[in-house]
C-alpha positions in Angstrom: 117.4 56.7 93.2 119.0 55.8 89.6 116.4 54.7 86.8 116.1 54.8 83.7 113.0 56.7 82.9 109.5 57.1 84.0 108.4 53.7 83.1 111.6 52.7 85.5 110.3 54.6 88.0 106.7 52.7 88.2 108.9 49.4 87.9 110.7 50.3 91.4 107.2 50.9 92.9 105.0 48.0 90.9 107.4 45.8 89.2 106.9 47.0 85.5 110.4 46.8 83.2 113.2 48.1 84.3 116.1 49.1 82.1 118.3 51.6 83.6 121.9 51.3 85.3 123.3 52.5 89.0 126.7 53.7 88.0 127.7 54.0 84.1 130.9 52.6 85.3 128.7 49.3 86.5 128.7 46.5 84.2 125.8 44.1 83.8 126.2 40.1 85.5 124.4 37.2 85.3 122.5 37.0 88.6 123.6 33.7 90.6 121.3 31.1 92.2 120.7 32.1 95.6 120.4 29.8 98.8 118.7 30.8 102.4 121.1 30.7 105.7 120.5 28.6 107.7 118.4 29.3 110.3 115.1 27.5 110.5 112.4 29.5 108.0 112.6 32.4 109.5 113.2 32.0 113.2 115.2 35.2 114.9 118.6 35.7 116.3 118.1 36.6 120.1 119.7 38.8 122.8 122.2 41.3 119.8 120.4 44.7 119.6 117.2 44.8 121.8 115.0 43.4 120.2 112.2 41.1 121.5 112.1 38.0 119.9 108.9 35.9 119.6 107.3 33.7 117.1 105.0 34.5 114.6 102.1 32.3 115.9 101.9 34.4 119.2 101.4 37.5 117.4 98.9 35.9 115.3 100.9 35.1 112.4 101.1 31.8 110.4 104.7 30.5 110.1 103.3 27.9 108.0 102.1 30.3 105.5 105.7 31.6 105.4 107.8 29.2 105.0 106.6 28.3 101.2 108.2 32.4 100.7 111.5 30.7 102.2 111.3 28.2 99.5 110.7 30.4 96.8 112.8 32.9 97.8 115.8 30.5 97.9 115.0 28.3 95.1 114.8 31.6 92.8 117.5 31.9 90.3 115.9 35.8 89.3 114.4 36.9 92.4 117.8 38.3 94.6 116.5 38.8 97.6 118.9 39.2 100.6 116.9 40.0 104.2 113.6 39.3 104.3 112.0 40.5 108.4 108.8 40.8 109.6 107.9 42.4 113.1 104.7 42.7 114.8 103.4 43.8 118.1 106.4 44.9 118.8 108.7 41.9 118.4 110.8 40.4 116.2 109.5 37.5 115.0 110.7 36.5 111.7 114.2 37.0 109.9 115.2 35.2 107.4 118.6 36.0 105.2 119.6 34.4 101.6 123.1 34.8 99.8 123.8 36.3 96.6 125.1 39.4 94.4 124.8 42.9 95.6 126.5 46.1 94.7 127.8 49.1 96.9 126.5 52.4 95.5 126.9 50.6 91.8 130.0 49.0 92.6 129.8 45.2 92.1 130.4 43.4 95.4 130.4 39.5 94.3 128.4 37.9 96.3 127.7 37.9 99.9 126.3 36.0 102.8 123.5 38.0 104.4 122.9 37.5 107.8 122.4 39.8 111.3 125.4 41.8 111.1 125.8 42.1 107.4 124.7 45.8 106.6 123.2 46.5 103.0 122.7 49.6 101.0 119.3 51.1 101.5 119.3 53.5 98.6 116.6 55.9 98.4 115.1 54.7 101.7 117.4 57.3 102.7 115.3 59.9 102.0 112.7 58.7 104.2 115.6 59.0 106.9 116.1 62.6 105.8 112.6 63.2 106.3 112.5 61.9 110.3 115.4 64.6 110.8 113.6 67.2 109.0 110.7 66.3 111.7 113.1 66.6 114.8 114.8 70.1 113.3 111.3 71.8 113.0 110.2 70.5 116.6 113.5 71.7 118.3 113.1 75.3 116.8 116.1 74.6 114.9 113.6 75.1 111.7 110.9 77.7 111.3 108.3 75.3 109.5 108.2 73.0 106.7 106.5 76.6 105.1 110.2 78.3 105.2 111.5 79.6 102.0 114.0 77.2 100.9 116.3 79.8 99.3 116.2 82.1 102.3 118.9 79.1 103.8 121.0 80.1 101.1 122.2 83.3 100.1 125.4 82.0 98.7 123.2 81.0 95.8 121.4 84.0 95.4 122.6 84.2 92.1 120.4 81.3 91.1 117.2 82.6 93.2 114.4 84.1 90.8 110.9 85.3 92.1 109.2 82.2 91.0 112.1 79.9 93.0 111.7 82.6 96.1 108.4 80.2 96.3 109.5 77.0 96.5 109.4 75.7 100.3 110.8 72.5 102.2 106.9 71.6 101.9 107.6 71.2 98.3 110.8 69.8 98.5 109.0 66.8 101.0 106.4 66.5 98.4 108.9 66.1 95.3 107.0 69.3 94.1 109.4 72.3 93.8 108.4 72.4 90.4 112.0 72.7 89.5 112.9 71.2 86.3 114.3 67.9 86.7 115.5 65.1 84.3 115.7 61.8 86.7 113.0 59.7 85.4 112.6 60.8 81.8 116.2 60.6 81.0 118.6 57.6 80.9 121.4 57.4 83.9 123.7 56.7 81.3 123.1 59.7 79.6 125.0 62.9 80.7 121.8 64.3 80.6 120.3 62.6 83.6 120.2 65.2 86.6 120.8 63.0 89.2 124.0 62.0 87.4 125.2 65.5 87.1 124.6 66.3 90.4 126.1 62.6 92.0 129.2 63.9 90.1 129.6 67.2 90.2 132.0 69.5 92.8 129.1 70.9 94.1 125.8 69.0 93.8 123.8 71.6 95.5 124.1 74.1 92.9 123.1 71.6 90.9 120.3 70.6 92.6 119.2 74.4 93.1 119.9 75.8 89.5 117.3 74.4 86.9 114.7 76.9 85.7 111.5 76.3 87.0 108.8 74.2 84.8 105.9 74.5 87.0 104.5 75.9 90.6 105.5 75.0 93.3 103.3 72.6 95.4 101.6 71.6 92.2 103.2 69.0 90.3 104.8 65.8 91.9 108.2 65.2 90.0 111.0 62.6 91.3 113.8 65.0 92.5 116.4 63.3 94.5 117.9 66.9 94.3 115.1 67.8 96.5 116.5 65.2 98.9 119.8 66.5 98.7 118.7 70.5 99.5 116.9 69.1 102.6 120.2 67.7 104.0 122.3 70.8 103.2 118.8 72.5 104.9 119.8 70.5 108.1 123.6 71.1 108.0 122.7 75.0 107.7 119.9 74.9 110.1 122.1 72.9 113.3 125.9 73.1 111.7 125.9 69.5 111.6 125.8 66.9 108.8 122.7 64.8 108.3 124.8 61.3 109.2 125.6 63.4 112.6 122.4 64.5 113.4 120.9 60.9 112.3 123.7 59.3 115.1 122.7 61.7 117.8 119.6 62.4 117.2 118.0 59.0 115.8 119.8 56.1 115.5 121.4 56.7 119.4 117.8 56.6 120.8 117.0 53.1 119.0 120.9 51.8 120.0 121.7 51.8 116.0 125.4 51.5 115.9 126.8 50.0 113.1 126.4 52.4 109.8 127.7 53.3 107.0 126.8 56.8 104.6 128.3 57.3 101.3 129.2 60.9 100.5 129.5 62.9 97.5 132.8 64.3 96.1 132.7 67.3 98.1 132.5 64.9 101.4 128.7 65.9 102.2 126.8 62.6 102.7 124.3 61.5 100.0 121.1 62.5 101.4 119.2 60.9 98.7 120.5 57.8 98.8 124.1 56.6 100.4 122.7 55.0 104.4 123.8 51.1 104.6 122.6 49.7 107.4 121.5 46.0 109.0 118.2 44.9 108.4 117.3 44.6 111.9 117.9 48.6 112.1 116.2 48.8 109.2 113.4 47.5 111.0 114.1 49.2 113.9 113.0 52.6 111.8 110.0 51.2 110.5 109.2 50.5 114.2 109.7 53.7 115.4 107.7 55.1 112.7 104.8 52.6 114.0 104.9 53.8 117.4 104.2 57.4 115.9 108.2 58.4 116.7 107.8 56.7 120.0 110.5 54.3 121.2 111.1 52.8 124.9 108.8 55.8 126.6 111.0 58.6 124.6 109.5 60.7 121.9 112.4 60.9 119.3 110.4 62.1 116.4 107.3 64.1 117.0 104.2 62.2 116.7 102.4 64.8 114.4 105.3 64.6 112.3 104.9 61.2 111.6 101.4 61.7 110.6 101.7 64.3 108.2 104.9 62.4 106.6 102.9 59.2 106.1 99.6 60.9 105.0 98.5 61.7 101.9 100.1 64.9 100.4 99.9 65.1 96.6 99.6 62.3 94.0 102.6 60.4 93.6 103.5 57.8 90.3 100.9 55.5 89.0 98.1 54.1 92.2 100.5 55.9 94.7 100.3 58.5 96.9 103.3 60.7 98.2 104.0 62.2 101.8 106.9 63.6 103.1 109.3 61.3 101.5 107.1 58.4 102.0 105.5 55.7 99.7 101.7 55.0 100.0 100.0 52.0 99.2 97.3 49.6 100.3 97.3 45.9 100.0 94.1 43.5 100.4 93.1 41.7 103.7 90.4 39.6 103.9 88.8 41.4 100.8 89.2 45.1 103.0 92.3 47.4 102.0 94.8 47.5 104.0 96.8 50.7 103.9 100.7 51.0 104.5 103.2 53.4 104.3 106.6 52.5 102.5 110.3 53.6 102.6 111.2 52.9 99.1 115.2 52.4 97.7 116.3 51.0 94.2 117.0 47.1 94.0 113.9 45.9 96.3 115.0 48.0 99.2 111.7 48.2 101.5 110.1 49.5 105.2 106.5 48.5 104.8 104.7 50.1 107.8 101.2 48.7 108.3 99.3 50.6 111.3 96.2 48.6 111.2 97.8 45.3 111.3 100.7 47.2 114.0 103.2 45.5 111.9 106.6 46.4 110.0 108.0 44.2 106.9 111.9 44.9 105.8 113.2 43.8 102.5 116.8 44.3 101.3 117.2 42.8 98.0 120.4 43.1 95.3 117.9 43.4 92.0 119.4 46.6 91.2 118.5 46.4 87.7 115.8 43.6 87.2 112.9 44.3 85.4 111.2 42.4 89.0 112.8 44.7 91.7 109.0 46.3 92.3 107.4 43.2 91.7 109.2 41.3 94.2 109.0 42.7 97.5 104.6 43.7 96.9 104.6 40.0 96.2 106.5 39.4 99.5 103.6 41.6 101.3 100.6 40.5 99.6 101.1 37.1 98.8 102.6 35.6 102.2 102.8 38.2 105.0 99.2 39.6 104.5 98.5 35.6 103.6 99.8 34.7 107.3 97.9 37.0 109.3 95.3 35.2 111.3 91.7 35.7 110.4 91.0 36.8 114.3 93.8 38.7 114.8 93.4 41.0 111.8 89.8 42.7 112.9 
């Protein structure tokens, strides 16, 4: 993730200002007007991928309470939203795609027409990836615990290990609580200072990521580290010999017949664990549903079930309302004046997996606002305004 301080930070979560920059070779453009494809507010594409198709209104949602998002969403001249798919019981039952700017990693694109088989860059929803393969290392043995000493992985670094870092576990690193010191939301991207930007660029990022003194205990103090992110992968490649975008083809995206995907890598050729999967929507929501289904898909357990409890449950207190799990977002929106909790993949620009247990529902957002001060604000107001507003009275007690 690439922001431009704390205050950026909350924006990418609530939709405060946001003023920061991907890339500092990425100039800023004037966002174009945007326009929906067209297929009929929101209907799905049938029989590509496996998923079931149905309509909203036999899983108790109202597709008249929908459609007005359409509108908005394609009449905005601000808002650059790209995917916009909501599935529920199980099924696919709304998908609607718009066409406008995006960016690859930073790197302007122009703009492009969305649709089923258009992948888009899921930034730091990546992590959330990561942390699915952590789950399926430590249930096949290939991990001691999430309680391991990190450093113990890497005795090649030993020259940067110190008692106090000898603490620091891949609890902590889940938890964006290494305590580590770590200049990504206090610092501008643009400045050479910022160290995600010293680590996106260096030779070898996980030094980087593994070097800085420590400012407080571990387990203690949650502290955006997408160097935390980027240990965890290397943790995988050392624990099974393979690289996470191997392990996530064999191991996870295989199972839910995922095919098409891309993964950024640094300059060393690792792939960017923090942030560098593109993939389709629909696979996007294919995540969110295996999450749902507690790592279940089609009668195979592909991520252990406790796993995904402990990775969407409360772990420490995250930025602003929200709290953190293991590389997850958690947040609570109102239904029928009740709270309605959710868990969240979270990726810069408006890049969303809303998981909602109680409703058994997944939302997907891809979005190009990369740098507008709206990119939090947008996809909650997706959610809360029109998904949560089209969920039947009787279905949703």
């Amino acid at each position: 993730m690439r922001l431009a301080g704390r205050t950026a930070l909350i924006a990418l979560i609530t939709g405060a200002l946001v003023a920061g920059v991907d890339l500092a070779a990425c100039k800023r453009t004037q966002v174009p007007a945007f326009r929906a494809t067209p297929n009929a507010c929101g209907e799905p594409v049938s029989g590509i991928d496996g998923w079931q198709i149905a309509t909203p209104e036999s899983v108790g949602l109202s597709k008249s309470a929908l459609c007005p998002m359409v509108k908005w969403l394609a009449e905005s001249k601000v808002d650059n939203v790209h995917a916009v798919l909501i599935a529920r019981h199980g099924k696919l039952v709304f998908e609607q795609y718009f066409t406008g700017a995006d960016e690859h990693l930073g790197r302007l694109a122009g703009t492009v027409a969305f649709g089923p088989a258009v992948r888009h860059d899921e930034r730091s929803v990546t992590k959330s990836v990561v942390s699915l393969l952590i789950g399926i290392a430590i249930d096949r043995g290939w991990i001691k615990s999430v309680d391991a000493p990190v450093f113990s992985f890497f005795p090649e670094y030993a020259a940067l290990r110190t008692p106090e870092k000898s603490r620091i576990t891949i609890r902590d690193l889940l938890t964006m609580s290494s305590g580590l010191e770590w200049h990504e939301i206090d610092v501008p991207y643009t400045s050479d200072d910022n160290s995600e930007n010293m680590m996106d660029s260096a030779s070898d990022p996980l030094r980087v990521a593994l070097a800085p003194p420590m400012a407080a205990e571990p387990g203690q103090v949650w502290n955006y580290n997408s160097g935390s992110t980027e240990i965890l992968g290397a943790i995988l490649k050392k624990a099974t010999g393979k690289d996470i975008d191997e392990l996530a083809a064999a191991l996870l995206f295989a199972p839910l017949n995922i095919t098409d995907v891309e993964w950024y890598r640094h300059p060393d050729g690792l792939p960017h664990a923090a942030g560098g999967l593109r993939l389709r929507p629909r696979d996007l929501a294919k995540i969110g549903q295996l999450i749902l289904q507690r790592g279940a898909w089609n009668g195979l357990q592909i991520v252990p079930a406790s796993w995904i409890d402990a990775a969407t449950s409360p772990q420490i207190m995250g930025e602003a309302l929200y709290f953190y799990g293991y590389q997850f977002w958690l947040g609570r929106s109102l239904l029928n004046k009740r709270d309605v909790a959710w868990a969240s993949a979270v990726g810069l620009g408006g890049q969303r997996i809303y998981v909602v247990p109680e409703l058994d529902m997944v939302v997907v957002v891809n979005s190009g606002m990369y740098r507008s001060e709206r990119q939090g604000l947008v996809p909650l107001r997706i959610l809360d305004r029109y998904v949560m507003a089209s969920v039947e009275a009787d279905q949703s007690k």
